[in-house]
Residue frames as qw, qx, qy, qz and C-alpha x, y, z in Angstrom:
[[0.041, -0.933, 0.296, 0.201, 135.79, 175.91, -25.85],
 [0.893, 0.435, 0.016, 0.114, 138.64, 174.85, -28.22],
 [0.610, -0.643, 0.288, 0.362, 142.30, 174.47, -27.14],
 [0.325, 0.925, -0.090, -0.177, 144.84, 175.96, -29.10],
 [0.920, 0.085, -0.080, 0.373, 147.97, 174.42, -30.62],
 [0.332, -0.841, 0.255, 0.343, 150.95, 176.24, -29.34],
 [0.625, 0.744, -0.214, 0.096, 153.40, 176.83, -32.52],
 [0.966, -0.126, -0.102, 0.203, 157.03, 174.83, -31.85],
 [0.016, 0.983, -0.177, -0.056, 159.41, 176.73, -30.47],
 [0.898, 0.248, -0.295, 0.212, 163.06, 176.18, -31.90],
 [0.597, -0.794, 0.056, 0.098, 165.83, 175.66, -29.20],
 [0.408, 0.858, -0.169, 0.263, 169.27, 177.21, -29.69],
 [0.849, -0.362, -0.065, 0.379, 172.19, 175.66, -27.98],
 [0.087, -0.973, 0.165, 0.133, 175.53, 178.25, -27.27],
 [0.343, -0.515, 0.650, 0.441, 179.11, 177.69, -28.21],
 [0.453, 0.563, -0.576, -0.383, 177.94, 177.02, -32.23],
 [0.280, -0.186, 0.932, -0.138, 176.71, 173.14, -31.32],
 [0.512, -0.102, -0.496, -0.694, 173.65, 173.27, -33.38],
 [0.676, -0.202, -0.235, -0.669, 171.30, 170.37, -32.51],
 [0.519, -0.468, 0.696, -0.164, 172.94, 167.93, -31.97],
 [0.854, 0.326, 0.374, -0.157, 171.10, 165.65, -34.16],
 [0.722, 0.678, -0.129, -0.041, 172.56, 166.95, -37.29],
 [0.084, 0.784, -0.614, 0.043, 176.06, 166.55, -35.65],
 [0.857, -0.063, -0.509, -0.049, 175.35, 162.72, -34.89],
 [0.174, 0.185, -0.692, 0.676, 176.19, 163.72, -30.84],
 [0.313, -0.556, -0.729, 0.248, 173.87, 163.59, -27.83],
 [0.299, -0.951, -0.062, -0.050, 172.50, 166.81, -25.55],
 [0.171, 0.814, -0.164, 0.530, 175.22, 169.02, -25.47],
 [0.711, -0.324, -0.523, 0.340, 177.37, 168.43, -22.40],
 [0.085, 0.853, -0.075, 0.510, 177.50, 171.07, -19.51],
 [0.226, 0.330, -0.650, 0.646, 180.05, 171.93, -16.41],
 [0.473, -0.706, -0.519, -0.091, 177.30, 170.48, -13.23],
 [0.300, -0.741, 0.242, -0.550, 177.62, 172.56, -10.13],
 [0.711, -0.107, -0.616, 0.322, 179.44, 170.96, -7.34],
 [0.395, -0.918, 0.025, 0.012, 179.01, 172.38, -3.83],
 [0.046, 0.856, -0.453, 0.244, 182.84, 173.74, -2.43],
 [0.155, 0.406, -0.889, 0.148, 185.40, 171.14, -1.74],
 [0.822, -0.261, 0.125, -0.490, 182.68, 168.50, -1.05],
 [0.818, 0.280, -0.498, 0.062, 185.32, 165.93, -2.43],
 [0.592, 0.358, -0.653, 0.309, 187.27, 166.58, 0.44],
 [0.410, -0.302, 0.220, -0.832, 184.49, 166.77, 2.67],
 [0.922, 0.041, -0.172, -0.344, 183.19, 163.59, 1.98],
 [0.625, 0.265, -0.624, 0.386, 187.14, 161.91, 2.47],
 [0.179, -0.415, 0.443, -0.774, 186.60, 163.61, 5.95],
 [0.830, -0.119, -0.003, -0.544, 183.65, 161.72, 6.71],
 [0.603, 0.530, -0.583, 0.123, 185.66, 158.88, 5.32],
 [0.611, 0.073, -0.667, 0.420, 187.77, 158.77, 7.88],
 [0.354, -0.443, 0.281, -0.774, 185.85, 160.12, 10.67],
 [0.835, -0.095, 0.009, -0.543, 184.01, 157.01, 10.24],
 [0.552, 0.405, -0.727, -0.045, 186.53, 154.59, 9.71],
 [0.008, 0.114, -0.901, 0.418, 186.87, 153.37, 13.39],
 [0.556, -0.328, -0.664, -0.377, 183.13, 152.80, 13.55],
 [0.318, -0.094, -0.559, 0.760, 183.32, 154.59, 17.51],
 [0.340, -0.325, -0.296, -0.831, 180.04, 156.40, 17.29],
 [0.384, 0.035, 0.780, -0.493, 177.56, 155.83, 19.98],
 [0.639, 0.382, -0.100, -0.660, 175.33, 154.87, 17.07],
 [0.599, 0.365, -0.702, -0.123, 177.55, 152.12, 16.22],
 [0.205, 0.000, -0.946, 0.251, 177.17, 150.58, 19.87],
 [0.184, 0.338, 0.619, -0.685, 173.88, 151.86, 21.11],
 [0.244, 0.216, -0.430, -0.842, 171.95, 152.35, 17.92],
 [0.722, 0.028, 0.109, -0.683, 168.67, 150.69, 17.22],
 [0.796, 0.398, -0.414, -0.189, 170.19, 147.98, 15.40],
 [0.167, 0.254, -0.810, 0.502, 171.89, 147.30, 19.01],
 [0.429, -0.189, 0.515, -0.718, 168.81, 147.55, 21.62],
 [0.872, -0.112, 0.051, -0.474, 166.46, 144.63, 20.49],
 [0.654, -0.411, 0.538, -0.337, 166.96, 141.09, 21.41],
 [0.542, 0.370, -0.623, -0.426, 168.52, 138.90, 18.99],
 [0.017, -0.087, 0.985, -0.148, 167.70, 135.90, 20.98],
 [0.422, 0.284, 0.474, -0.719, 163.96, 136.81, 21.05],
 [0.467, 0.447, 0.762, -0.033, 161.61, 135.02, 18.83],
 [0.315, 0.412, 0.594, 0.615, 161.26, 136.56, 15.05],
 [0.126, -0.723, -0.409, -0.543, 158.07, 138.46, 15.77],
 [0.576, -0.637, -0.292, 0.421, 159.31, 139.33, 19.62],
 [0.522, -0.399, 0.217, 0.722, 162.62, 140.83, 18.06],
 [0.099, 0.557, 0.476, 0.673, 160.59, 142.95, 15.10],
 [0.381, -0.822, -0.378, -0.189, 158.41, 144.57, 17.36],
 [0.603, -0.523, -0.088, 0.596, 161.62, 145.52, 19.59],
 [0.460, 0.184, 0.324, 0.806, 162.70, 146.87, 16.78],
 [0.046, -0.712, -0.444, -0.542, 159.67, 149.23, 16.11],
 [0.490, -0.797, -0.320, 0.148, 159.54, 149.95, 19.93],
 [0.681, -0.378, 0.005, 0.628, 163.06, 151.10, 19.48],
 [0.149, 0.625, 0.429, 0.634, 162.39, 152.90, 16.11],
 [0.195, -0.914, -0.232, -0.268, 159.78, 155.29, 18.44],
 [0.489, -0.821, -0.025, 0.293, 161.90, 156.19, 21.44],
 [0.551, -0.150, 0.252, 0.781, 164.90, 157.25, 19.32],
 [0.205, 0.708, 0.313, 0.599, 163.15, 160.06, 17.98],
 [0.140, -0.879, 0.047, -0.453, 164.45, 163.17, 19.46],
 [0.797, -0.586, 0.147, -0.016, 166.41, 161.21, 21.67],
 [0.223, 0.674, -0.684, -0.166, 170.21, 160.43, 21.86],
 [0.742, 0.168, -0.635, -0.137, 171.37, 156.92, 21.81],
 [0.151, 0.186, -0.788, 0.567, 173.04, 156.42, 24.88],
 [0.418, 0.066, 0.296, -0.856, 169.12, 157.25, 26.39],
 [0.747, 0.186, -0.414, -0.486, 167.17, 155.14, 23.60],
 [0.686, 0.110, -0.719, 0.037, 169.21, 152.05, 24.08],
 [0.082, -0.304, 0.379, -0.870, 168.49, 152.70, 28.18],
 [0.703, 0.092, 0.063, -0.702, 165.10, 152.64, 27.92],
 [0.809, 0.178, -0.499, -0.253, 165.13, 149.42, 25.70],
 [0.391, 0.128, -0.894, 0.177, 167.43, 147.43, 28.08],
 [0.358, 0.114, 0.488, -0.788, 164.91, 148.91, 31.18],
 [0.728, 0.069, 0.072, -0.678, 161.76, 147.64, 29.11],
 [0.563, 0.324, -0.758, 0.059, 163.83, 144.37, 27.84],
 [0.028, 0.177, -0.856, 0.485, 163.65, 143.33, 31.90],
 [0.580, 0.112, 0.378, -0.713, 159.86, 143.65, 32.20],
 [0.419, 0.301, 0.833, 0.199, 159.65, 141.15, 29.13],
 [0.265, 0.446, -0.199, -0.831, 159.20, 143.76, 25.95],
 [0.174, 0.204, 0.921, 0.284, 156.44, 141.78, 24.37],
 [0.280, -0.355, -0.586, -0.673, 153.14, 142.82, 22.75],
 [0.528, -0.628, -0.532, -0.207, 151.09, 141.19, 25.26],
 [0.474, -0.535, -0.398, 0.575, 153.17, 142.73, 28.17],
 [0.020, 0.022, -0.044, 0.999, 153.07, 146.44, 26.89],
 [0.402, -0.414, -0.421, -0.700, 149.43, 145.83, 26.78],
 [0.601, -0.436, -0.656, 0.133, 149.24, 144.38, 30.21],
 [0.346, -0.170, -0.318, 0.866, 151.46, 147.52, 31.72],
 [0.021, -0.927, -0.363, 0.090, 149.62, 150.43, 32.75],
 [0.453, 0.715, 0.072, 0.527, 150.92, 153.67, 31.25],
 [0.485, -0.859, 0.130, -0.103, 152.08, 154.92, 34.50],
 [0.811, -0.273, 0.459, 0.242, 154.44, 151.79, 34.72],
 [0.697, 0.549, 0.268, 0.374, 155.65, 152.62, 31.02],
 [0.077, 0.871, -0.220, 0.432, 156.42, 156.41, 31.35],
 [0.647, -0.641, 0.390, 0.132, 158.84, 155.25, 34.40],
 [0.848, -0.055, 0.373, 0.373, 160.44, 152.49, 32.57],
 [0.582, 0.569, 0.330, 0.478, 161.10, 154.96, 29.28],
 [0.027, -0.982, 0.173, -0.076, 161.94, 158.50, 30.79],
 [0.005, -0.791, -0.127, 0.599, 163.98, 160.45, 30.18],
 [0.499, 0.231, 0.602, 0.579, 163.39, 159.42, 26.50],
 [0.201, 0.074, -0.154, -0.964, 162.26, 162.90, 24.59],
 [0.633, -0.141, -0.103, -0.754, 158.27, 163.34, 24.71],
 [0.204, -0.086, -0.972, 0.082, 157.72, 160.08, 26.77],
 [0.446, 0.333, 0.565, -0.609, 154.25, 161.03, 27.50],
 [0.652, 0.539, -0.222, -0.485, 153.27, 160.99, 23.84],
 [0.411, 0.371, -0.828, -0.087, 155.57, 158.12, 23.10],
 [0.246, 0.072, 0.832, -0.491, 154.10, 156.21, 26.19],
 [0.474, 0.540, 0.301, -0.627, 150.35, 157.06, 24.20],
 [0.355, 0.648, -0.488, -0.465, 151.77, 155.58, 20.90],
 [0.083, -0.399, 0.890, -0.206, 153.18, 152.97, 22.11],
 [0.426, 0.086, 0.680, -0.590, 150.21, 151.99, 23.40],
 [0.619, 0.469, 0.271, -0.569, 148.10, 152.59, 20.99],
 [0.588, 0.481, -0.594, -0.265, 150.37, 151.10, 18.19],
 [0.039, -0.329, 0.906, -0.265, 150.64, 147.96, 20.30],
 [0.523, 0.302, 0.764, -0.227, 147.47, 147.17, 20.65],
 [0.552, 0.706, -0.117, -0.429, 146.52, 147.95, 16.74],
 [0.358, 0.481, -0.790, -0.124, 149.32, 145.18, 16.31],
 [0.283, -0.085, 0.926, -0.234, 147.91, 142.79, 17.89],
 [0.648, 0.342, 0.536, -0.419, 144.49, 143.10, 16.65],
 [0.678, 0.638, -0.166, -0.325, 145.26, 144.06, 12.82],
 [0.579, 0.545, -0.605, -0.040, 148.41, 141.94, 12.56],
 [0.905, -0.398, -0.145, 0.042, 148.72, 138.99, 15.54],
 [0.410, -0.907, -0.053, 0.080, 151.11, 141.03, 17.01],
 [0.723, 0.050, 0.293, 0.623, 153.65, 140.90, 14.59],
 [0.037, 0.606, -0.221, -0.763, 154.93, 144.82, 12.65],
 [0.796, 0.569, 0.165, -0.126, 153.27, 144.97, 9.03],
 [0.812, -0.091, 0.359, 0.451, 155.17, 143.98, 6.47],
 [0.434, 0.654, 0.405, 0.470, 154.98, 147.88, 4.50],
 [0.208, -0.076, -0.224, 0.949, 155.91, 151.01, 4.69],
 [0.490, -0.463, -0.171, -0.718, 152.21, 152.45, 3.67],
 [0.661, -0.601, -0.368, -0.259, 151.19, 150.32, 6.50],
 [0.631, -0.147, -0.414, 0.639, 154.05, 151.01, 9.08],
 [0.071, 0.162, 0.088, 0.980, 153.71, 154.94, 8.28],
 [0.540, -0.536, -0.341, -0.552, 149.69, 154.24, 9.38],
 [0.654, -0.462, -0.518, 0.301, 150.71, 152.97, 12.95],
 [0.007, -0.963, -0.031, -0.269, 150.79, 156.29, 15.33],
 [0.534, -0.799, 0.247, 0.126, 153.79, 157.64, 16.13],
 [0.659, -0.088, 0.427, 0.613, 155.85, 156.17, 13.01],
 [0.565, 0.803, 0.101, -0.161, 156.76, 157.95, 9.79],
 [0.880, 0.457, -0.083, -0.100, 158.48, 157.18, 7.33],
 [0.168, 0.584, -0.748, 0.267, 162.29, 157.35, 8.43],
 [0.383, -0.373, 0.809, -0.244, 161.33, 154.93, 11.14],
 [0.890, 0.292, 0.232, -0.264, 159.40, 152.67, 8.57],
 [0.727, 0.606, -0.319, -0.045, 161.84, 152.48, 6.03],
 [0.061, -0.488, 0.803, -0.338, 164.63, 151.41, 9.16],
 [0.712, -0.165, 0.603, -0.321, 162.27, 149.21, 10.40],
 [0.937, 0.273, 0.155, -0.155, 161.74, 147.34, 7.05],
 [0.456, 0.658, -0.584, 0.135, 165.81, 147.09, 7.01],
 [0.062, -0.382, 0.888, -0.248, 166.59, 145.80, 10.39],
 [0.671, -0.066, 0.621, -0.400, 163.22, 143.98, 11.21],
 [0.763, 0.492, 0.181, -0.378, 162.09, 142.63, 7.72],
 [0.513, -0.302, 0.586, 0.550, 165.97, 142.68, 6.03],
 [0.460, 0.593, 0.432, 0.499, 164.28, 144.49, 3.03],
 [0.380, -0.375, 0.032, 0.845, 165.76, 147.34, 1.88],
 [0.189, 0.858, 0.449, 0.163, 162.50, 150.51, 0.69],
 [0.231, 0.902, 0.067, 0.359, 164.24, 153.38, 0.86],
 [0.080, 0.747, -0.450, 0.483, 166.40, 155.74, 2.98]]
């Protein structure tokens, strides 16, 4: 069966600009849409934010893991922290972390704890049964596929259960210090 050229259709610009071409100008310039006073929506923000008073700003992920902790200790906090802040507030998240921080938050100790002893230490983080079951199971999948260090990608962060992609692309900011995306 034989495909048919389609015949060129000529485009017709409004206010008497012709082509452009022939006027030696660019594409025609038009008025963008702006949402309603976002300008002074955005100054709002602005200074909402100025004092930096947010429980995000003291209790945020980029607070709960151990900066004294060994490289690949204080990555892996990171990730742990990553999961339990989903659906969760901060004030709760960072909780949890200092509560799993006492037991010694390492690889080999989340693999040593029984999941009984976990779901204590982490309620009353949203879904901590499922996050307890993640946990797990992304813990030991770091140990075997990566010697218990967090990969070093988002395709492969986004394969570990229980992440996607918001908490990959955080993790490869705070743990890794490379900036992939949002």
């Amino acid at each position: 069966r034989r495909s048919r050229r389609r015949k060129s259709v000529a485009i017709a610009y409004e206010c008497g600009q012709g082509d452009g071409a022939e006027q030696g100008t660019s594409e025609p310039q038009r008025p963008r849409w702006e949402p309603r006073d976002w300008r002074q929506q955005l100054e709002r923000i602005r200074e909402m934010r100025r004092s930096r008073d947010a429980p995000v700003d003291e209790m945020g992920v980029e607070k709960c893991y151990d900066s004294s902790a060994p490289p690949q200790v204080m990555r892996y906090q990171v990730l742990l922290s990553l999961m339990l802040s989903s659906q969760t507030k901060d004030q709760v998240t960072s909780a949890a972390m200092l509560r799993l921080r006492q037991h010694g938050l390492t690889v080999d100790s989340v693999l040593q704890m029984d999941d009984a002893t976990l779901g204590q230490i982490i309620y009353p983080v949203g879904f901590w049964r499922n996050k307890v079951k993640y946990i797990k199971q992304t813990t030991a999948i770091l140990k075997q596929k990566y010697g218990g260090d967090i990969p070093r990608t988002v395709e492969e962060l986004v394969q570990l259960p229980g992440v996607g992609p918001k908490m990959a692309h955080l993790a490869m900011t705070i743990a890794w210090d490379s900036v992939s995306g949002i």
